[in-house]
C-alpha positions, 0 to 999 in steps of 0.5 A: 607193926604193918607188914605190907605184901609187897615188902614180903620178897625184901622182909624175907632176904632180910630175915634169913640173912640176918645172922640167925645163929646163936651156934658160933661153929663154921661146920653149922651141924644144926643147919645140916640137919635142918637140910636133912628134914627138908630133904626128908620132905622132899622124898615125901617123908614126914618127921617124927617126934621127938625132934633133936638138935634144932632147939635146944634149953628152949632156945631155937637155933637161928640158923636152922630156923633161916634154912627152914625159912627159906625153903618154906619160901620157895619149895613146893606145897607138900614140902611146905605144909611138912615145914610148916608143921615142923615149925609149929613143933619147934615152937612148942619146944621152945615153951619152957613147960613144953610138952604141957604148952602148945602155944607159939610163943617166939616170935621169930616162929610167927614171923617165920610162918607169916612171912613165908608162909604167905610168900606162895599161893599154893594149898599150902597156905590152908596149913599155914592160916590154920596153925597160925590162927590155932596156935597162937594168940591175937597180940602175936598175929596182929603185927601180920594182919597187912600180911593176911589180908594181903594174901585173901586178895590172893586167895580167898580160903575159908581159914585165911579168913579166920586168921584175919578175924583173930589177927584183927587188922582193923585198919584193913576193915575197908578192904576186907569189905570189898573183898567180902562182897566179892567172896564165893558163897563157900566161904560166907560164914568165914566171911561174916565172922571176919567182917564181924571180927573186924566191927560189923555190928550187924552181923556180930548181932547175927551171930549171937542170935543163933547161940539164943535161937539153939539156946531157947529151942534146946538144940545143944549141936546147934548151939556149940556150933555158934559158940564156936562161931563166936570164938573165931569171932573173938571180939569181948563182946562175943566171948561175953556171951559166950561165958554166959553159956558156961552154965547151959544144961545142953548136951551133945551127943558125939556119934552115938558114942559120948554125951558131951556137955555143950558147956565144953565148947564155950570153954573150946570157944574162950581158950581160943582167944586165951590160948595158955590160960588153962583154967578154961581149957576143956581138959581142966575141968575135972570137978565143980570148983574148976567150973568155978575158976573158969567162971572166976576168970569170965568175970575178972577178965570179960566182966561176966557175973554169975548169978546163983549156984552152980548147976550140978557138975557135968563134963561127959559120959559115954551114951547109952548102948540101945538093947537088942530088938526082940 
């Protein structure tokens, strides 16, 4: 499905006028406390968890969505960024194993986000780019990638750059290029991990080069932070390399407070592009066996293969607290 620009104004009365109900009643209770959060919103209000009456046996109620959806469409950015959080938490509701799963699954939520979320050029698109890409998968995005790219023309922001490296629409690659050669310098590292997200070869190369620079020199900030570029790249061939690093002795320390084993970023880098898959999320791993099953699932779904034992086991530990001058 390619979205163009140009029909958001028609996608948009469509889906909002669409019979987005499943309640049956005339009074539309659900839609009236839709109206109540927007116009918390706009007092300048922020919700509050836990959120009722808007989902409900993990199913989200149309209509509500198709209010929220329409302000999302024409409010100002403050009460959009608000909606666009709200949005996101009703998604998560509608996980059947929420509060355990944080990922945007109905795709009426992304559809939501994406369409109206773009149908403004305003700070509020900074919010939406970064939920989208952060909370959902690329099979989810992708649908949308016209959508993106379409509003990179309108505003080229280091995160609607890296929802269209995750979203992938490599049918847009000529036009993210000339888009990239006249992007502001702010944004060149956004820009190269698009460009590689999309099949520049070269600059994927480059982006793996930093990972064997910081690797061969033992600086564990810099490598986590190419891991990291690697993760919003996204392509198989760079989160190979990024499993490769799942054995690395580095360390990072976290001001001056924890000392944090770099291996904990190339799992943030592949659970990026696995969002779901809790055997490489961070917070699973409590002991050598889950190391292993994160490696298990490196070599079952990117063919990585591992060679000897494990190194010892480390996550984590608080850094050492320096003794008093003398």
């Amino acid at each position: 499905m390619k979205v163009g620009f140009l029909l958001l104004p028609f996608l948009l009365a469509v889906f909002m006028s669409s019979g987005y109900s499943y309640a049956e009643d005339e009074g539309g209770e659900v839609s009236k406390i839709a109206d109540e959060y927007i116009e918390m919103f706009r007092r300048g209000e922020d919700f509050s968890r836990p959120i009722k009456g808007l989902v409900v046996d993990c199913v989200i109620d149309k209509r509500a969505l198709a209010v929220l959806t329409k302000e999302l469409s024409f409010g100002n950015s403050d009460v959009r960024e608000k909606i666009v959080g709200l949005l996101v938490e009703i998604g998560f509701m509608a996980n059947k194993d929420y509060p355990k799963d944080f990922v945007l699954r109905d795709p009426s939520i992304v559809k939501a986000i994406s369409l109206a979320g773009f149908s403004k050029k305003d700070s509020a698109t900074t919010d939406v780019a970064r939920e989208l890409r952060m909370n959902s998968t690329h099979d989810a995005l992708k649908a949308y990638g016209d959508v993106y790219v379409e509003a990179l023309k309108k505003s080229s922001k280091s995160e609607i750059w890296l929802l269209v490296a995750k979203a992938k629409p490599y049918q847009a690659k000529v036009v993210v290029d000339e888009l990239a050669s006249k992007s502001d310098p702010e944004v060149e590292t956004e820009v190269k991990i698009a460009q590689a997200a999309l099949g520049s070869s070269r600059l994927e190369d480059e982006f793996i080069g930093l990972a064997k620079v910081a690797a061969d020199n033992s600086d564990g900030k810099a490598l986590a932070e190419a891991l990291k570029f690697l993760g919003w790249i996204g392509t198989r061939r760079s989160l190979q390399t990024v499993a490769t690093y799942l054995r690395t002795p580095l360390t990072v320390n976290i001001g001056g407070v924890n000392i944090r084993s770099v291996r904990m970023d190339a799992l943030e880098a592949l659970y990026y592009n696995y969002l779901g898959q809790r055997v490489v999320h961070p917070n699973s791993i409590h002991s050598q066996e889950d190391y292993a099953s994160a490696e298990r699932f490196c070599k079952e779904n990117l063919g990585v293969v591992f060679e000897g034992p494990l190194p010892p086991y480390f996550k984590n530990q608080p850094s050492p607290i320096p003794l008093p001058a003398r």
